[in-house]
C-alpha positions in Angstrom: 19.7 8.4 -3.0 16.2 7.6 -4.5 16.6 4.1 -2.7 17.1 5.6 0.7 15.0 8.3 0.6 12.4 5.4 -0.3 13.2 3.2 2.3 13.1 6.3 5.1 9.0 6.8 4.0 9.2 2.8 3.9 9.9 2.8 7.9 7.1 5.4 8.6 4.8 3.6 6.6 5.5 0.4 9.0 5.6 3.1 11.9 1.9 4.2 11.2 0.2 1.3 10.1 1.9 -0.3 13.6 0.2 2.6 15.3 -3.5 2.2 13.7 -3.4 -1.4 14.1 -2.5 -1.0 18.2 -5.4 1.8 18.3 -8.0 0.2 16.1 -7.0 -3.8 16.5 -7.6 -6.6 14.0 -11.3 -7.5 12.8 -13.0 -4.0 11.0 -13.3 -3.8 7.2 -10.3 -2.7 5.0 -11.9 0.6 4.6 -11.6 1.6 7.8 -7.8 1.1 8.5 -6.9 2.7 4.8 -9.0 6.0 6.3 -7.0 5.6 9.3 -3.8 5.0 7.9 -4.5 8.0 5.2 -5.0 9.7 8.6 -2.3 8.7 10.3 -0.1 9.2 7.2 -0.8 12.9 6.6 -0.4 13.6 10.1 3.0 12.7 9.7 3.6 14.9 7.1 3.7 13.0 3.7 1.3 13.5 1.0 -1.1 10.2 0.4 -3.5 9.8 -2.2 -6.2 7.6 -2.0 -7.7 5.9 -4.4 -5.7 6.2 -7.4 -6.9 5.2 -10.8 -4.4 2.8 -12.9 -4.9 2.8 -16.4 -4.4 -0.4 -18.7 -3.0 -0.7 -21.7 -3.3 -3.4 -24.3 -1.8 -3.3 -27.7 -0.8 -0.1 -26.8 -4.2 1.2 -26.9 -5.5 2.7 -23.4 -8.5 0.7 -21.9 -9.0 3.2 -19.3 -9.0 2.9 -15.1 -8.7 -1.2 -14.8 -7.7 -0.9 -11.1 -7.2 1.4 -7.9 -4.1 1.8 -5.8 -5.4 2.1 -2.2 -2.7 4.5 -1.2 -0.2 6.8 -3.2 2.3 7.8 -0.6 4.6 10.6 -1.8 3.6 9.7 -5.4 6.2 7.0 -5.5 5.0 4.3 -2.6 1.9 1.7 -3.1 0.1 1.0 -0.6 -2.4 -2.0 -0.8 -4.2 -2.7 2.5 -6.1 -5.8 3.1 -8.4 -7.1 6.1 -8.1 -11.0 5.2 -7.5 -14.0 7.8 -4.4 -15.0 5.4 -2.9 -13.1 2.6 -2.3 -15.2 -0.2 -0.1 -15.0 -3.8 -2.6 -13.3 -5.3 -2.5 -11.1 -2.9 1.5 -10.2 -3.8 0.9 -10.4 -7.6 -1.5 -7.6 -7.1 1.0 -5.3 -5.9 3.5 -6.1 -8.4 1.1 -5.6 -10.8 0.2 -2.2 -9.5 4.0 -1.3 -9.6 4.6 -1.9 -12.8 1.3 -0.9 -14.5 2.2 2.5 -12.8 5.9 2.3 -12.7 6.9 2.6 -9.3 9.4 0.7 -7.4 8.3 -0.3 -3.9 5.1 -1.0 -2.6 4.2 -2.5 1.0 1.4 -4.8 1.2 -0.8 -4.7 5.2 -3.1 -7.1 6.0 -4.4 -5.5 9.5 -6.3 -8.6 10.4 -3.4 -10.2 12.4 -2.7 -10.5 16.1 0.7 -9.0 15.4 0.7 -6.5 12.5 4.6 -7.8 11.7 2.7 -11.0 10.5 0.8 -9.1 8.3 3.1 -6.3 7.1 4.9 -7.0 3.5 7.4 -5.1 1.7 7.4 -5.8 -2.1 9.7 -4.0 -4.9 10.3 -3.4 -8.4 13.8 -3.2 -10.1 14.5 -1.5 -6.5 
């Protein structure tokens, strides 16, 4: 049940970044499609954080905020948006790592500088 009700936000996620990239087209900074997206987002009626801190630990000894999640959607979706002429590995690894230094199972990585935002649109998961 967790899985579909997942995958249900997963399909408006694609729906609204699809929708952003049509209005605002390939070429601005990343910061301006994760405030439209956030937009977009919340107008649909799920609850998006932006922002979020992730904490590190080590040894089992918190080192504090080492990274940021571009967008909490729902508390349970990552959302990490990029604006990059080709997403590379690194690119995926930081997601994963985001999903499991916060324990979440699904994240979608967007890289709105594409001619076709299908090209650029990537669903990662965790023990999903």
């Amino acid at each position: 049940m967790v899985n579909q009700k997942l995958n249900l936000i997963g399909s408006v996620i694609l729906d609204a970044a699809i929708n952003v990239h049509r209005e605002l087209g390939p070429g601005l900074l990343e910061s301006a499609y994760q405030i439209a997206l956030k937009k977009e987002l919340e107008t649909r009626g799920l609850y998006v954080r932006e922002r979020v801190p992730v904490e590190l630990t080590y040894k089992e000894e918190s080192l504090g905020k080492a990274y940021e999640i571009d967008l909490l959607v729902e508390n349970e979706i990552i959302i990490e948006n990029k604006s990059v002429e080709t997403l590379n590995p690194i690119h995926t690894a930081q997601v994963i790592t985001y999903l499991k230094l916060y324990n979440k199972k699904l994240g979608y990585l967007i890289n709105f500088n594409v001619p076709l935002l299908k090209s650029g649109f990537r669903r990662i998961v965790n023990d999903f």
